[in-house]
C-alpha positions in Angstrom: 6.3 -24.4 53.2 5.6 -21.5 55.6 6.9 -18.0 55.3 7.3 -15.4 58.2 8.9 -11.9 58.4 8.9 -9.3 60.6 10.8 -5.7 60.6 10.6 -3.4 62.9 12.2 0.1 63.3 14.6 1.3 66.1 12.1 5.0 66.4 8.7 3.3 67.1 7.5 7.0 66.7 8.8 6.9 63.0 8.5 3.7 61.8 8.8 4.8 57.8 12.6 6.0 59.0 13.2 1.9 59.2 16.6 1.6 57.3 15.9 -2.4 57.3 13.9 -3.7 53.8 13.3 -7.9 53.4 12.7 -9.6 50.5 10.4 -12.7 50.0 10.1 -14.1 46.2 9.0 -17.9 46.6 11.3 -20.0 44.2 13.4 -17.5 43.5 15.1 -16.1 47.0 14.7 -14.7 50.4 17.0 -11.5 51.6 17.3 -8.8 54.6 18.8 -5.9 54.1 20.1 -3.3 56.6 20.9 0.4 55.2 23.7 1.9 56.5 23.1 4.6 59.3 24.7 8.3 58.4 25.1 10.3 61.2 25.2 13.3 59.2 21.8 13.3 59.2 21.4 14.3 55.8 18.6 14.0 53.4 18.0 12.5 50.4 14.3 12.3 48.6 13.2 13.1 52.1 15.1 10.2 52.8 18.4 9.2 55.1 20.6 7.7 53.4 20.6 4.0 54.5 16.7 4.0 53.8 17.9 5.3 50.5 19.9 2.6 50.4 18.4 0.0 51.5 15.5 0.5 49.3 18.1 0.7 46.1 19.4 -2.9 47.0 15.7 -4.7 47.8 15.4 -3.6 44.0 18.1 -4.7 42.3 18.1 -7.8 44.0 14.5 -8.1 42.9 15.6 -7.8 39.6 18.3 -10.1 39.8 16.7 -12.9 41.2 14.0 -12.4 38.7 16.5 -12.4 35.6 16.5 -15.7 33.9 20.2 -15.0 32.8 20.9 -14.8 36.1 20.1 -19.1 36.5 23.8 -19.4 37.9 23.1 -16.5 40.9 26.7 -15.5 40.6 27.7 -13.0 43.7 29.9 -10.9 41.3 27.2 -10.4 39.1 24.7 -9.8 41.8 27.3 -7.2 43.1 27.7 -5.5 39.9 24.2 -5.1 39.3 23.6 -3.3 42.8 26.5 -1.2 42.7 25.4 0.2 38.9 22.7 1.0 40.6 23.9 2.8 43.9 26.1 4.8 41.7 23.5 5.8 39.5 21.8 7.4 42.3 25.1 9.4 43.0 24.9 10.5 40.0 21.2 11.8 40.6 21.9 13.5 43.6 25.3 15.1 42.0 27.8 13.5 44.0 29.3 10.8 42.0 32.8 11.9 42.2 32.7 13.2 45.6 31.2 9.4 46.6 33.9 7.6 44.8 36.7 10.2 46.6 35.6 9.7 50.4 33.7 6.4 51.6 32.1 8.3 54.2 30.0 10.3 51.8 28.4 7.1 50.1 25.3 5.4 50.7 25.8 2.1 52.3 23.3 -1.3 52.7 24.3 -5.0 53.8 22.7 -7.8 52.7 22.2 -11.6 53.5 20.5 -13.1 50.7 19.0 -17.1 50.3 19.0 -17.4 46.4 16.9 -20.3 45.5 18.7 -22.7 42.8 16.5 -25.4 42.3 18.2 -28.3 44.1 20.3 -25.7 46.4 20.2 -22.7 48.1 23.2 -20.3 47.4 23.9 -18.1 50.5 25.9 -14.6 49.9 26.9 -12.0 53.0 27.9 -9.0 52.1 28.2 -7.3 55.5 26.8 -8.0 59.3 23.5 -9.4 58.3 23.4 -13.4 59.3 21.5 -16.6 58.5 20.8 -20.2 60.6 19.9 -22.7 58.7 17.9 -25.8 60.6 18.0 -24.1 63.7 22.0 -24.3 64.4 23.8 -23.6 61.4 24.7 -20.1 62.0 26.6 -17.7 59.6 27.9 -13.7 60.4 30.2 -12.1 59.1 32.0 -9.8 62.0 35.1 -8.1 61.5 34.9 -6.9 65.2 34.9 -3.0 63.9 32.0 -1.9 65.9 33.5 -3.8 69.2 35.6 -0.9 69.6 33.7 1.6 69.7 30.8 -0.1 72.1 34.2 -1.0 74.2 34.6 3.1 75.3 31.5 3.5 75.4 31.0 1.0 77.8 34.1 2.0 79.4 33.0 5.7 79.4 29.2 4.6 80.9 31.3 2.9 84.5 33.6 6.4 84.4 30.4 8.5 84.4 28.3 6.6 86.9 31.1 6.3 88.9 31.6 10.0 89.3 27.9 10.5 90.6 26.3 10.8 86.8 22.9 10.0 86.2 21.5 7.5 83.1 21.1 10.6 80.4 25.0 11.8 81.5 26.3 8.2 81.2 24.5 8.3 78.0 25.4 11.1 76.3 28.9 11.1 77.3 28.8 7.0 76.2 27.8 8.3 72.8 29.8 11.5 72.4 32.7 8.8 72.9 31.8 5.9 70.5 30.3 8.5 67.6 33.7 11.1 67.9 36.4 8.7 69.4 38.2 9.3 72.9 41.8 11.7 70.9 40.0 14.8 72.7 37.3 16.5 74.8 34.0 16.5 73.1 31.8 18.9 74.1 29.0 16.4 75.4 32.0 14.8 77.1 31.7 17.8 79.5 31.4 18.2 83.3 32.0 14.6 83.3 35.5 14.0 81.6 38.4 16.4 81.5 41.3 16.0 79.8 43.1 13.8 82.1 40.1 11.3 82.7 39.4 11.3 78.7 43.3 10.5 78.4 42.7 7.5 81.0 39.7 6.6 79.3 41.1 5.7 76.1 44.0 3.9 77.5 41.7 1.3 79.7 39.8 1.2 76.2 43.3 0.4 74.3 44.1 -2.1 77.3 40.8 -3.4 77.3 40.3 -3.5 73.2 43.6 -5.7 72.6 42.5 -8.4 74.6 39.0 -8.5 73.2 41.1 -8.3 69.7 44.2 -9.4 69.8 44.8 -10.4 66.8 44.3 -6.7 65.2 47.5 -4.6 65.0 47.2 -1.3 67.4 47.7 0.8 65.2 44.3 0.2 63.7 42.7 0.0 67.0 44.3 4.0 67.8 41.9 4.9 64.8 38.9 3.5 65.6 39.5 4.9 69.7 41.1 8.2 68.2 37.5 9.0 65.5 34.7 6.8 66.7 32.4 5.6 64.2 33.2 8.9 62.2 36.3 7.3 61.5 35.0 3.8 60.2 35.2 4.1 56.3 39.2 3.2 56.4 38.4 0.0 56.6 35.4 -0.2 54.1 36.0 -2.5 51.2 39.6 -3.0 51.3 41.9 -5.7 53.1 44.3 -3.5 54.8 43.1 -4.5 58.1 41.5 -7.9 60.0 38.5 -4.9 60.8 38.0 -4.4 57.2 34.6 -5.5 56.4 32.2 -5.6 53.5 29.3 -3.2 52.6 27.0 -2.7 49.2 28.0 1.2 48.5 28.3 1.4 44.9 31.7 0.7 44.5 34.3 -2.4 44.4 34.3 -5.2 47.3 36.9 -7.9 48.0 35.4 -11.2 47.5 37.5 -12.3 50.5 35.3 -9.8 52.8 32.3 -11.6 51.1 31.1 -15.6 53.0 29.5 -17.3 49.7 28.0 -20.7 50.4 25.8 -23.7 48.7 23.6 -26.2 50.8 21.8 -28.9 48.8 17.7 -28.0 49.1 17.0 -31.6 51.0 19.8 -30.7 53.7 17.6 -27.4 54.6 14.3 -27.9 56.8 14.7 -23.8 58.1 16.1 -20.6 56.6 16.6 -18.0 59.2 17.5 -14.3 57.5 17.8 -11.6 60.1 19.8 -8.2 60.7 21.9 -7.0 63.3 19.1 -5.2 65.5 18.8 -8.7 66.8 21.5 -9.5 69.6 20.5 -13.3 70.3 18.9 -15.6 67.9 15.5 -17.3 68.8 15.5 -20.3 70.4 13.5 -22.1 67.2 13.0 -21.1 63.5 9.5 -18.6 64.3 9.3 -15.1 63.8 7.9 -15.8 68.2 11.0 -17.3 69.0 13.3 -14.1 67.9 10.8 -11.3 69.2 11.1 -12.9 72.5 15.1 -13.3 72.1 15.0 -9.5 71.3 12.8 -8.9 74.6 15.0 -10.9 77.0 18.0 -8.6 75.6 15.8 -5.7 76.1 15.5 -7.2 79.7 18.6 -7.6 80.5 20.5 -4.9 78.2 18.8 -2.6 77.2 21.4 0.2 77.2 24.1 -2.7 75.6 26.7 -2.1 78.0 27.1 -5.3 79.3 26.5 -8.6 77.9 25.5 -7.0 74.7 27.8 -4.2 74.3 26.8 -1.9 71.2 27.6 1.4 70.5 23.9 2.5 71.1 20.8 1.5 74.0 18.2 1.4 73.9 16.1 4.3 75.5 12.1 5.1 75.7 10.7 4.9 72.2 13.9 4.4 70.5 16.0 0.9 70.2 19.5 0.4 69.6 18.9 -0.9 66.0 16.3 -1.7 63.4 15.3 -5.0 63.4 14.4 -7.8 60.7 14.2 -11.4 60.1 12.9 -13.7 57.4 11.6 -17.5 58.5 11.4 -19.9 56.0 10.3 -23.6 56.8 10.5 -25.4 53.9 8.9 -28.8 55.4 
């Protein structure tokens, strides 16, 4: 057997502000985890709150992988255990009851975990993180929430240029647009948009977003274009749209947001565990392959407004996203 992981943070000038946490317990189970960005900004132990987070899940999970009641690796239980502990932490920072009123105020982590059951391997998503097993196999779960978003910004990056902008206008007004939505002028929207071009910018988004989507009903589509990312909790842990999608926040998930999965152990020769900083999987099971998947996007993409559209680019010191994945080769 041979082990590899890497994580790396989106600010190479902060690496300790990494949101991403792994997990490597041979015989037991392999995980990634990915805290939950919040654009607040605010603090918690000195912490943001998706390093909070993210740091609350690697230990439960520890703990239940660990358990010897826990032989079965049941998700539920898995789930109940991390939640009592996210909302314990609410309750140590005061703000249990505000948490359990407003999604956006909670502390959020996803997680792709590898949970080792002697003759199989149980596989649980909760959220965007992914696996590939022997190379191919590949599992994400993707509502197509963030698609949105990226889509004005992207949109909003061709309106800027167009007009004469330079790369820090088409990037500020890119982000103004996917963080706050396209319903009105933001100020970092300005001298680049006024109202009428921000009005025509959303509706080539709305054009452009129901054919990328066109199963989702517009109405839920309006939302995302109207708040930005701001305006993402709707749809966190509930069914009430096909953009609904799963994260680990303390509270109650649908088990039909949730891709749980068995593979008998001799079927597996690779277990690939990584989070969404990565935009293209490497081209074989090595932490080598991926890095230099991540630098050919850099390459090509790097502000992810083309053939890796993202609501964030890269820029100078910073990346779009934290990055992490877990190799196991089990021949």
């Amino acid at each position: 057997m041979k082990i590899e992981a890497f994580s790396e943070g989106k600010d190479l000038d902060a690496p300790r502000a990494n949101e991403d946490q792994f997990l490597v317990l041979p015989g037991r189970g392999y995980a990634v985890i990915d805290g939950v960005t919040d654009i607040s900004g605010r603090l918690y132990d000195g912490m943001r709150a998706g390093r909070l987070a993210s740091g609350i899940v690697q230990r439960a999970v520890t703990k239940f992988l660990a358990d010897p009641a826990e032989a079965e690796m049941l998700p539920e239980h898995l789930i109940a255990r991390v939640s009592a502990d996210l909302r314990a932490a609410y309750e140590r920072h005061g703000m249990l009851d505000a948490a359990r009123a407003d999604p956006s105020r909670r502390f959020g982590a996803t997680l792709t975990l590898a949970a080792d059951l002697g003759a199989a391997f149980r596989f649980i998503l909760i959220g965007d993180s992914g696996v590939r097993l022997n190379g191919a196999e590949l599992s994400v779960v993707d509502s197509g929430l963030d698609l949105v978003t990226a889509t004005l910004r992207r949109l909003a990056f061709r309106v800027v240029a167009e007009a004469g902008g330079g790369l820090e206008d088409r990037r500020r007004v890119g982000r103004a647009c996917a963080f706050h939505g396209g319903a009105k002028l933001h100020p970092e929207m300005l001298p680049w948009l006024d109202d009428a071009q921000r009005a025509a910018l959303y509706e080539d988004g709305l054009k452009e977003c129901r054919r990328l989507l066109s199963g989702v009903p517009e109405a839920d589509l309006r939302h995302l274009l109207d708040t930005g990312i701001s305006g993402q909790g709707r749809f966190q842990n509930n069914t009430i749209s096909k953009l609904s999608y799963a994260v680990l926040d303390g509270f109650d998930i649908p088990m039909s947001l949730i891709q749980v999965f068995d593979r008998p152990r001799a079927s597996i020769e690779s277990i690939e565990l990584f989070t969404d900083g990565y935009f293209k999987p490497g081209a074989a099971p090595a932490v080598a392959a991926w890095e230099a998947a991540f630098a050919e996007v850099e390459r090509i993409d790097p502000e992810k407004i083309d053939r890796y559209p993202s609501v964030k680019g890269s820029a100078g010191r910073l990346r779009t996203d934290d990055r992490t994945v877990v190799v196991v080769n089990l021949s």
